[in-house]
RODO-2510 file (C-alpha; in nm, 4 decimals, decimal comma):
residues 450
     n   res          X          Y          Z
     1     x    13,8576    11,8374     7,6040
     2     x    13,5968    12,1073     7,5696
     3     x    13,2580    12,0231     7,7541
     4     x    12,9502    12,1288     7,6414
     5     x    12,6721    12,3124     7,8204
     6     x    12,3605    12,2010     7,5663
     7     x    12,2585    11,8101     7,5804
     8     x    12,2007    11,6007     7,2580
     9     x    12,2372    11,2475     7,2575
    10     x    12,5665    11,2617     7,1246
    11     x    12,6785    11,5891     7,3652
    12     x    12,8404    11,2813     7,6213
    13     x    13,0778    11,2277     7,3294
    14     x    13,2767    11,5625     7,4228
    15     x    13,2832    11,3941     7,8097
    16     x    13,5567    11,1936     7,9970
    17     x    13,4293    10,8229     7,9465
    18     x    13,5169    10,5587     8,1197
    19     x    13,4701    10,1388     8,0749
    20     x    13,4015    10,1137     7,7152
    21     x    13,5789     9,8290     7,4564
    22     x    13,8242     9,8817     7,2738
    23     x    13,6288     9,8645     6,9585
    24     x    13,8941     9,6671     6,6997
    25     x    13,6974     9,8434     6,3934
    26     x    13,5913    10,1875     6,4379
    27     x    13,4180    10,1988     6,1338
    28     x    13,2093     9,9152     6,1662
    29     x    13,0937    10,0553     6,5403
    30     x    12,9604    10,3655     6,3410
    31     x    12,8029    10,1512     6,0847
    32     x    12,6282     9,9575     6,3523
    33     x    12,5301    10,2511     6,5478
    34     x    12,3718    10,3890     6,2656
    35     x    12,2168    10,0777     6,1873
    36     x    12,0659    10,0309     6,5347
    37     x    11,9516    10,4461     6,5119
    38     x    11,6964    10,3258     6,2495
    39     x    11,5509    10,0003     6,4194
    40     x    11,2754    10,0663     6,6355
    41     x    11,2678    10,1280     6,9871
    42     x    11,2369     9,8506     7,2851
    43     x    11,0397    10,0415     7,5007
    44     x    10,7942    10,3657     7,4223
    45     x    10,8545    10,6731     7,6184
    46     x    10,4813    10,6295     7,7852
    47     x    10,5351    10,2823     7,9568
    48     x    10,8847    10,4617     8,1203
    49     x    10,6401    10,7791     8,2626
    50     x    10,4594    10,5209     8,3828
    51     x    10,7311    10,3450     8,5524
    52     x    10,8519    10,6779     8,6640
    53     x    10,5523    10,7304     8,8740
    54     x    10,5270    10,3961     8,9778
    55     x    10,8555    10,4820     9,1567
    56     x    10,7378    10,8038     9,2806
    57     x    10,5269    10,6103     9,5359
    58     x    10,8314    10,4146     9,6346
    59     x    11,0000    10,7839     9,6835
    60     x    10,7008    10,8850     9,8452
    61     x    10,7072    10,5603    10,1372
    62     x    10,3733    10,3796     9,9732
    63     x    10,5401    10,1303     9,7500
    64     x    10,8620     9,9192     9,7475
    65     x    11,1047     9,8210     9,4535
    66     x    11,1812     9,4607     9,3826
    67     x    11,4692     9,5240     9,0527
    68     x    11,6273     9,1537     9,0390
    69     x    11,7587     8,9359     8,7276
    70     x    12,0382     8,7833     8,6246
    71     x    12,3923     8,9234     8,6792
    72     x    12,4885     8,9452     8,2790
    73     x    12,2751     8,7864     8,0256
    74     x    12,3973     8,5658     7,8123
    75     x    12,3523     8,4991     7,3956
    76     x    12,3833     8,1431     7,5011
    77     x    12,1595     8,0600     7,7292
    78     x    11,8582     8,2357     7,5933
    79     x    11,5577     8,0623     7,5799
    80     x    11,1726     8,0936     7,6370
    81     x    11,2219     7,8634     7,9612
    82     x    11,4838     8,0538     8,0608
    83     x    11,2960     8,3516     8,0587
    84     x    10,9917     8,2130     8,2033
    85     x    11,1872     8,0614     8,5123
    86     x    11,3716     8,3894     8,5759
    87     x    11,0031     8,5531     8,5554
    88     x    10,8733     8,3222     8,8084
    89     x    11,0897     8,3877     9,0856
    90     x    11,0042     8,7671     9,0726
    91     x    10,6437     8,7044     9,0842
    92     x    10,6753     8,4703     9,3291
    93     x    10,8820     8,7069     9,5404
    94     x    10,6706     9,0122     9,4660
    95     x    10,3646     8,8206     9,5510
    96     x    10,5401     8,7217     9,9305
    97     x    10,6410     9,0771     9,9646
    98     x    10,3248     9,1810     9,9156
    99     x    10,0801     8,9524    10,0774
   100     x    10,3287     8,9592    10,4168
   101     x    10,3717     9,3469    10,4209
   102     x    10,0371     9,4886    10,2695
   103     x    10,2873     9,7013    10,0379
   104     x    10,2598     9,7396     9,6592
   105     x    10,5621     9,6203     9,5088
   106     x    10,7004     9,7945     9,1600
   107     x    10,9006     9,5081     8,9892
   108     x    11,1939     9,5895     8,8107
   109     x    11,3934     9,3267     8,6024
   110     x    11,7495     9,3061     8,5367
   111     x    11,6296     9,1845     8,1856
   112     x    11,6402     9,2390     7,8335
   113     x    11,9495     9,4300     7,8006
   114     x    12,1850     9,3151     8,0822
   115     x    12,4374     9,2146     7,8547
   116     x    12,7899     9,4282     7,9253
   117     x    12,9768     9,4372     8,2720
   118     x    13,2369     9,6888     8,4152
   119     x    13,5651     9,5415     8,4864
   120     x    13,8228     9,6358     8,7226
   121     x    14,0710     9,5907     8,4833
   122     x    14,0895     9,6425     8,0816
   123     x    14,3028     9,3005     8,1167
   124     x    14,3136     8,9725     8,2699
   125     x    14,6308     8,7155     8,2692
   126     x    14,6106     8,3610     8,2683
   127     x    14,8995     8,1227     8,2525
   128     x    15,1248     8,4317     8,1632
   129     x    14,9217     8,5155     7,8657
   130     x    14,7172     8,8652     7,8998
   131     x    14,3997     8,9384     7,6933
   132     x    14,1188     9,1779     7,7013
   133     x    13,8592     9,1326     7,9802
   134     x    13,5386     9,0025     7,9348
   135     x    13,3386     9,2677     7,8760
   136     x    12,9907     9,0807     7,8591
   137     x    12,8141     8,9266     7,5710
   138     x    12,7113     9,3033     7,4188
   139     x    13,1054     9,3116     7,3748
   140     x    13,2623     8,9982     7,3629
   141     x    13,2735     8,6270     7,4552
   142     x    13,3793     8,4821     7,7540
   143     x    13,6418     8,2079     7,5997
   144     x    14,0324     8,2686     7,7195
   145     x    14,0923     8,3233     7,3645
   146     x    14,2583     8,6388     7,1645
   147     x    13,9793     8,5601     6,8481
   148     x    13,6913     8,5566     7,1449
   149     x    13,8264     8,8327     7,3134
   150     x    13,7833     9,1197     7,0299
   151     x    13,5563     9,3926     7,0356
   152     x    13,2740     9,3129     6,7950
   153     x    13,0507     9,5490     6,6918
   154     x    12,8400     9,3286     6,5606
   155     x    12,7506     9,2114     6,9123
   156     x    12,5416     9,5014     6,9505
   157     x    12,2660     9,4227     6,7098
   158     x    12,2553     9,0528     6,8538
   159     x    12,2107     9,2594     7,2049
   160     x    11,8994     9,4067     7,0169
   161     x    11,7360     9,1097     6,8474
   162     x    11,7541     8,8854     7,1794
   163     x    11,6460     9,2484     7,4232
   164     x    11,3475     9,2465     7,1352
   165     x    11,2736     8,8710     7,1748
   166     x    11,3013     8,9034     7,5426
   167     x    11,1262     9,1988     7,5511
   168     x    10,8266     9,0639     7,3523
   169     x    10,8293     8,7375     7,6067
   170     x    10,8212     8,9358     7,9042
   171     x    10,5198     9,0929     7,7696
   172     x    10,3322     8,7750     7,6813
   173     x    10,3613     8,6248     7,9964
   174     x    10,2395     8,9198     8,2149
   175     x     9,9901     9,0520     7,9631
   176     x     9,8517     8,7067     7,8449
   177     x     9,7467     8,5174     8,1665
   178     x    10,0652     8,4328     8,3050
   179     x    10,0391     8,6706     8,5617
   180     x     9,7018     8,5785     8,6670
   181     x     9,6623     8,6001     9,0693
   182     x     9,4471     8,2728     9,0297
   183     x     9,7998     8,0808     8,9201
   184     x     9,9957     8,1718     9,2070
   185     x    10,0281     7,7873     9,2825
   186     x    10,1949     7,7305     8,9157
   187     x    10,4837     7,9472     8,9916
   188     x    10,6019     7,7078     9,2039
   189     x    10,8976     7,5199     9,0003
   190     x    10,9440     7,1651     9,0971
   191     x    11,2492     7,1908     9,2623
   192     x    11,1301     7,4842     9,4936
   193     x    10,7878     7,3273     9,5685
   194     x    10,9776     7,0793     9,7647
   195     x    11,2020     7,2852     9,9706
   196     x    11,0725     7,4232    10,3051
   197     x    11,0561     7,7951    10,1252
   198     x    10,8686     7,6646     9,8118
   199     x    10,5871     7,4731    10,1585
   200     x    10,5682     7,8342    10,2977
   201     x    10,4870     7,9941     9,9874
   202     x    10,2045     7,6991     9,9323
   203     x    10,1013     7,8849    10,2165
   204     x    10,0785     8,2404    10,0586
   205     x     9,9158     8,1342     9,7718
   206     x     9,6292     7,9014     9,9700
   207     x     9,5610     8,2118    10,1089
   208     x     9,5542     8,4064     9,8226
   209     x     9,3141     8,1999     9,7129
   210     x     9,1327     8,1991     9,9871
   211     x     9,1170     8,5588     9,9339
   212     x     8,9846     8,5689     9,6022
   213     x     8,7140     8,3211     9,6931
   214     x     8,6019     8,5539     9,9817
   215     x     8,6032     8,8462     9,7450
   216     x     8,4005     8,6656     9,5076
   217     x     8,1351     8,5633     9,7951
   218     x     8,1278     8,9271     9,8693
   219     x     7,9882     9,0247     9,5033
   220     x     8,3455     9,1510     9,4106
   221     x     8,3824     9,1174     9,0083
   222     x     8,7266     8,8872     9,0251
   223     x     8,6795     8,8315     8,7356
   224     x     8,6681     9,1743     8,5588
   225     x     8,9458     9,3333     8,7573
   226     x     9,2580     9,3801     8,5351
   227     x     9,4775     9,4019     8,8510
   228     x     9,4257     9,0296     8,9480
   229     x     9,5329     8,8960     8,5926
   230     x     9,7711     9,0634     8,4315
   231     x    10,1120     9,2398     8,6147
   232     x    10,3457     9,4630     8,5243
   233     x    10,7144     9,4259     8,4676
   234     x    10,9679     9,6606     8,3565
   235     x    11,3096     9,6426     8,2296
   236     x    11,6560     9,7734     8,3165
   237     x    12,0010     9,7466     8,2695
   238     x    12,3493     9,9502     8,3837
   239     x    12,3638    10,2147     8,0954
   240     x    12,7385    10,1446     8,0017
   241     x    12,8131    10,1273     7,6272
   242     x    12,7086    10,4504     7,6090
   243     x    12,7253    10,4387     7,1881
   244     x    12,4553    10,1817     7,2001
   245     x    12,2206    10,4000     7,4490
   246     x    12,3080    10,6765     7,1732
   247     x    12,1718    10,4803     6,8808
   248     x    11,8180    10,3723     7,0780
   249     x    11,7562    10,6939     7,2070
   250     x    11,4493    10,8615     7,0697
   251     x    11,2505    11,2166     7,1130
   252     x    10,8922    11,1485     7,2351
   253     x    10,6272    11,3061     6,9708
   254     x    10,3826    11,4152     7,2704
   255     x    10,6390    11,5994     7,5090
   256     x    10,9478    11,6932     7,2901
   257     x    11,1573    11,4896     7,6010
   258     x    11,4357    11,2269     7,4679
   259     x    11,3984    10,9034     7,6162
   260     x    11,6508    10,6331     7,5968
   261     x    11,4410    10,3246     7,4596
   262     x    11,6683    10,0223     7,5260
   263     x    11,4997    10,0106     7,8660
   264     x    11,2545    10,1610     8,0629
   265     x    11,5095    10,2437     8,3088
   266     x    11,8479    10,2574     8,3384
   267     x    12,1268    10,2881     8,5920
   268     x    12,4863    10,4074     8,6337
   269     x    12,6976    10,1983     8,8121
   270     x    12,9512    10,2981     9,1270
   271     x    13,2826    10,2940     8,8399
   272     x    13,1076    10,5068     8,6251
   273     x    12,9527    10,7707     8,8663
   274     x    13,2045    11,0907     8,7928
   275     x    12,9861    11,3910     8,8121
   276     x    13,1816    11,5370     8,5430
   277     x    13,1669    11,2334     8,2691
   278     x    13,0294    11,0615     8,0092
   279     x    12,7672    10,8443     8,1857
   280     x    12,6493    11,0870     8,4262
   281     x    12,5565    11,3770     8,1160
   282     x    12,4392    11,1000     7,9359
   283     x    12,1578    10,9559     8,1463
   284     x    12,0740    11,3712     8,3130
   285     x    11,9224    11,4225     7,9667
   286     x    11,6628    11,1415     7,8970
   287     x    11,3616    11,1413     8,0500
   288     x    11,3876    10,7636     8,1720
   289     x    11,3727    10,6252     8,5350
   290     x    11,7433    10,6465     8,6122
   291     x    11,9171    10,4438     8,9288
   292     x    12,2826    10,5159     9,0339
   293     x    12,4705    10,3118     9,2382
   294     x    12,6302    10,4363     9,5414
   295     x    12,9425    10,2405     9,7263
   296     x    13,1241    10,3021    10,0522
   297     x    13,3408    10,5893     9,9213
   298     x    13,0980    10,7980     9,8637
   299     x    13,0729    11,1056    10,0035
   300     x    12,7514    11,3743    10,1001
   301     x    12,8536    11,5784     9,9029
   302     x    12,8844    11,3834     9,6142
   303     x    12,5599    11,2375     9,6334
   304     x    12,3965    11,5667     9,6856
   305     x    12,5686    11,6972     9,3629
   306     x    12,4781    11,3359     9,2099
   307     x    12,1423    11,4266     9,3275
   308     x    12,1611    11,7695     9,1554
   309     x    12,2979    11,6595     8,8539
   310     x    12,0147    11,3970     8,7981
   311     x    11,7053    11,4961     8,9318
   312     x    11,7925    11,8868     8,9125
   313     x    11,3734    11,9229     8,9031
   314     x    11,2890    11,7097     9,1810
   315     x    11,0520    11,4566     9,0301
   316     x    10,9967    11,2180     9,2662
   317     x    11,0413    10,8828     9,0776
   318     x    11,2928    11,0032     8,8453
   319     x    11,6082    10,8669     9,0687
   320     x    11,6839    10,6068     9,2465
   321     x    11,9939    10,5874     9,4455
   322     x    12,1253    10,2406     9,5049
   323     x    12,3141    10,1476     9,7790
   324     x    12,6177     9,8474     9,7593
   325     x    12,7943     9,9112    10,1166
   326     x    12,8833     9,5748    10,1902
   327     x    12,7601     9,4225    10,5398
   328     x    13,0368     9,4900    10,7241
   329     x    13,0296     9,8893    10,6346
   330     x    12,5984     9,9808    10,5741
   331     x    12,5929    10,0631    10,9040
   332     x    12,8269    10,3662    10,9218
   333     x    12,8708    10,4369    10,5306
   334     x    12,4815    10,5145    10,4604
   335     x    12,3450    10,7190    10,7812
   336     x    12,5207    11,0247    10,6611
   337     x    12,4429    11,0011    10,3290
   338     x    12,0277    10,9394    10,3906
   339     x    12,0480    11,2335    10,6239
   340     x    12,2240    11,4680    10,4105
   341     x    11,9669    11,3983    10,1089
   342     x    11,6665    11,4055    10,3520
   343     x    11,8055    11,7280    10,4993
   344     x    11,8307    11,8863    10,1139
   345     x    11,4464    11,7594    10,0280
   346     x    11,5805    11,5424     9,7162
   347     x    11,2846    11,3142     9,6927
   348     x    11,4546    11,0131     9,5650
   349     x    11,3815    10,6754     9,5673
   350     x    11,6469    10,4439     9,8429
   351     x    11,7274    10,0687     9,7685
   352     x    11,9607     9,8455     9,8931
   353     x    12,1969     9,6049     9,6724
   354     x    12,3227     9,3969     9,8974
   355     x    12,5428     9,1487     9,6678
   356     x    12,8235     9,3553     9,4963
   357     x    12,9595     9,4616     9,8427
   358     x    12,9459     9,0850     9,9848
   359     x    13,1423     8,9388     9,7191
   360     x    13,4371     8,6997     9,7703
   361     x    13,7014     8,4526     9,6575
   362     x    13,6411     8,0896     9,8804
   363     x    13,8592     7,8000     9,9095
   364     x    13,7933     7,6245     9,6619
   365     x    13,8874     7,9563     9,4198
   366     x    13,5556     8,0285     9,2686
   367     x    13,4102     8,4073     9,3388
   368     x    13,0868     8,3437     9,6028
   369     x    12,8885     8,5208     9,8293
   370     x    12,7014     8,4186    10,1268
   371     x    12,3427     8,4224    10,2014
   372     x    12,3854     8,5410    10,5522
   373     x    12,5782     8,8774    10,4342
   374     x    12,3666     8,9864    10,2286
   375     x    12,0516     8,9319    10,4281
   376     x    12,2615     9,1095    10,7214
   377     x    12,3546     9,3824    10,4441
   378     x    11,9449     9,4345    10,3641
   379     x    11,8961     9,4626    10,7713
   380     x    12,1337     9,6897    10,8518
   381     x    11,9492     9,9121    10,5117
   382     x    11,6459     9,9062    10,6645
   383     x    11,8105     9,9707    11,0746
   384     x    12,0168    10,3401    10,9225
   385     x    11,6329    10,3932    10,7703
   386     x    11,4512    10,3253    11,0590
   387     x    11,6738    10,5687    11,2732
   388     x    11,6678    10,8631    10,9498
   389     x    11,3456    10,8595    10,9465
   390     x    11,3244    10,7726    10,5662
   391     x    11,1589    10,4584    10,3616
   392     x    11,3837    10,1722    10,2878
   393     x    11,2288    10,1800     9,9405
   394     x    11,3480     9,8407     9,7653
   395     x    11,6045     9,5809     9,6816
   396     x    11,8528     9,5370     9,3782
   397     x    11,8848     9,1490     9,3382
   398     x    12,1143     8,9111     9,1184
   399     x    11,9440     8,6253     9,0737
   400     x    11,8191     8,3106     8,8944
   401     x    11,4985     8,0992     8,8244
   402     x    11,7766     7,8387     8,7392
   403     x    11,9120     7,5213     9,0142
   404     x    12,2668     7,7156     9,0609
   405     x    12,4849     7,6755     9,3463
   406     x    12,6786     7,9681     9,2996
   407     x    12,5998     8,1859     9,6521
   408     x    12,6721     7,9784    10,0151
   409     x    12,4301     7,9339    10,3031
   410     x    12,0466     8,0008    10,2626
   411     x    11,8004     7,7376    10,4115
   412     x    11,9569     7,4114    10,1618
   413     x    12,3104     7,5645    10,3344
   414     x    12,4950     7,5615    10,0175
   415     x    12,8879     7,4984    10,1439
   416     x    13,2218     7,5496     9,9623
   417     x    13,2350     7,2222     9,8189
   418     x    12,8821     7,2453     9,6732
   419     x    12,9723     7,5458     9,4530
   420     x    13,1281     7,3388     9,1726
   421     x    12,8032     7,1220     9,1530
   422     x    12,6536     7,3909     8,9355
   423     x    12,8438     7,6932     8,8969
   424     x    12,7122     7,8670     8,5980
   425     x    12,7766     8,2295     8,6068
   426     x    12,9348     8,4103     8,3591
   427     x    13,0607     8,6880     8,6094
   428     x    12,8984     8,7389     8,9534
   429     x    12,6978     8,4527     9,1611
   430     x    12,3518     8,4575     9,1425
   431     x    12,0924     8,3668     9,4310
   432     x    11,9046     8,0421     9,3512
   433     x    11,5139     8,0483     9,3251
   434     x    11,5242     7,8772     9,6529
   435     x    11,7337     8,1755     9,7968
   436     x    11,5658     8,4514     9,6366
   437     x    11,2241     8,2818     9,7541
   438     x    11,4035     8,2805    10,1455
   439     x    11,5583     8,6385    10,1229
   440     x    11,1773     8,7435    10,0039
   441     x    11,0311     8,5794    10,3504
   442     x    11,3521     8,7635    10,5502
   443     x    11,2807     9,1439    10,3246
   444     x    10,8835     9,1236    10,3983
   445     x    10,9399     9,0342    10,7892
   446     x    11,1774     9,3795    10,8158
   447     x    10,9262     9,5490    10,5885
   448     x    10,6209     9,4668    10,8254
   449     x    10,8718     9,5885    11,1073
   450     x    10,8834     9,8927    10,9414
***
């Protein structure tokens, strides 16, 4: 098919695209798209500038990236506690990364919007009977069923509403005193308060206090410094149902620039990465953060054209490559690649998933990963770093503010036979608070290392 040279929002239409449904009513997707073209936007072009140079210090060595959340989001399990948990375990691991490291941390969630998944296959058979995949809640359900396993539409303007409601949440709690310094203690859920992590982090927040007190002593104004009560959080999500970035993307009335406002940033994942496609044209065109994940097959090359092809001005901030190596391979997949791009002068932003390359099937069937790889994934990041030269600038985490035992090891030791006690993800395994609270302690040891 005929590409074309000018971008519009709709120009990735005329692209190669990979990993979207197989919509059963074509004419109620364009009836939905236009619908969602006239709703307002999620996000405002300003707050993803912002974000943008926020991320420029990360780029730049003088800030790190903490982008966690929740593998896929569900319609089910939405609720204000939900929400509220899941914020608690970034602030408490922002908060550890920065008090142990003396680093500014720009946090990132996997939030409001998370809602559709790549899939290896368009298929999955059970018992002999094949159906579509699970696609995510944005697509479809998750029930073995041929009625729950159509393309709906109609799923996208749910995927609004609750990214709105979310959205409007998220704001609340960091904007209306839940992100107050002076309630560090209170972040602390009950069943990580008790844990030896949850004890050590009584410790960071004593002395946060301690802090405060001392600054107050000194004739600081505490109390009138915005900084110490309020925080900011942004949103992202993988840019895949590329239709629904289409509909929310808007042209900014003070710069002319389109912005995609679903999120303030988004990211391209490692199966939908082709240089010449859908995804990649898309996201080169707004003016959005934009992260792209980066896997063990990647090439130099690639990534410099990736590089190129997303960032052709060089704004520091504006991309983020993300590795997902896997433990076993960081060590000789990513020193080429962070020499090649510091070599060209791309000023991008490095950080480290360390989960999708760690994944595996245990004994007792369910899909796990362990605690231990992807801490060893996150050192060996920082190690190919250290000897480059360059800033390991953050970490890309799936996580949980909920009890799960979905991920083995960690300080409770989570084993095989523990995974079934509450195994609650709809695709990938999460990190529990407790985890996510230990991995924080591990990340903010290499960063003062660093």
């Amino acid at each position: 098919m005929p590409v074309t040279t000018e971008w519009s929002p709709s120009s990735w239409r005329s692209r190669d695209v990979v990993q979207q449904p197989d919509w059963a009513d074509l004419g109620a997707l364009d009836d939905v798209v236009k619908r969602l073209g006239s709703m307002p936007p999620l996000v405002f072009a300003g707050e993803a500038r912002s974000l943008t140079t926020d991320l420029g210090k990360v780029a730049n060595g003088e800030a790190f990236l903490l982008q966690a959340g929740d593998c896929a989001e569900s319609f089910d399990a939405f609720s204000a506690d939900a929400i509220r948990d899941k914020l608690k375990v970034i602030l408490q691991m922002a908060v550890v990364l920065m008090y142990s490291s003396g680093v500014p941390v720009v946090k990132v969630g996997r939030i409001a919007g998370q809602f559709a998944k790549p899939r290896s296959s368009g298929t999955e058979t059970i018992d002999g009977v094949e159906l579509p995949s699970f696609r995510g809640h944005m697509v479809n359900d998750i029930d073995f069923t041929s009625q729950a396993r159509v393309a709906d539409p109609e799923r996208l303007i749910t995927a609004y509403q609750q990214s709105a409601s979310t959205l409007n949440l998220v704001r609340a709690f960091t904007k209306g005193g839940f992100g107050d310094l002076s309630r560090v203690h209170a972040w602390n859920q009950e069943f990580v308060a008790s844990s030896a992590e949850g004890q050590r982090y009584e410790e960071v927040a004593a002395g946060i206090e301690r802090a405060l007190q001392f600054m107050s002593a000194c004739g600081v104004d505490t109390v009138s410094t915005p900084q110490l009560h309020t925080v900011d959080v942004s949103t992202s999500h993988e840019a895949l149902i590329l239709g629904y970035e289409e509909a929310l993307t808007r042209q900014d009335s003070l710069t002319g620039d389109w912005y995609d406002c679903s999120a303030h940033m988004l990211w391209i994942g490692e199966r939908t990465r082709q240089l010449d496609g859908a995804h990649v044209h898309f996201l080169s065109g707004v003016g959005n953060p934009i992260g792209c994940k980066v896997g063990p097959s990647v090439t130099p090359e690639e990534v410099l054209a990736l590089c190129e092809a997303l960032n052709p001005k060089r704004i520091p901030g504006r991309l983020t490559l993300i590795t997902r190596m896997g433990a076993e391979t960081i060590g000789t997949a990513l020193p080429p690649l962070l020499e090649a791009v510091r070599d060209a002068g791309h000023p991008v932003a490095w950080a480290c998933d360390p989960m999708h390359g760690n994944t595996f099937t245990a004994p007792s069937g369910r899909k796990t990963r362990h605690f231990d790889a992807v801490l060893a994934e996150i050192t060996g990041f920082f190690a190919a770093h250290r000897a480059a030269g360059t800033w390991p600038g953050g970490v890309h985490i799936e996580l949980t503010g909920d009890n799960v035992t979905e991920c083995l090891g960690g300080a409770e030791e989570i084993l095989d036979a523990d995974l079934g006690t509450r195994y609650e993800t709809m695709c990938d395994p999460r990190l529990n608070a407790r985890q996510s609270l230990d991995l924080a302690f591990r990340v903010a040891e290499l960063l003062r290392r660093n």
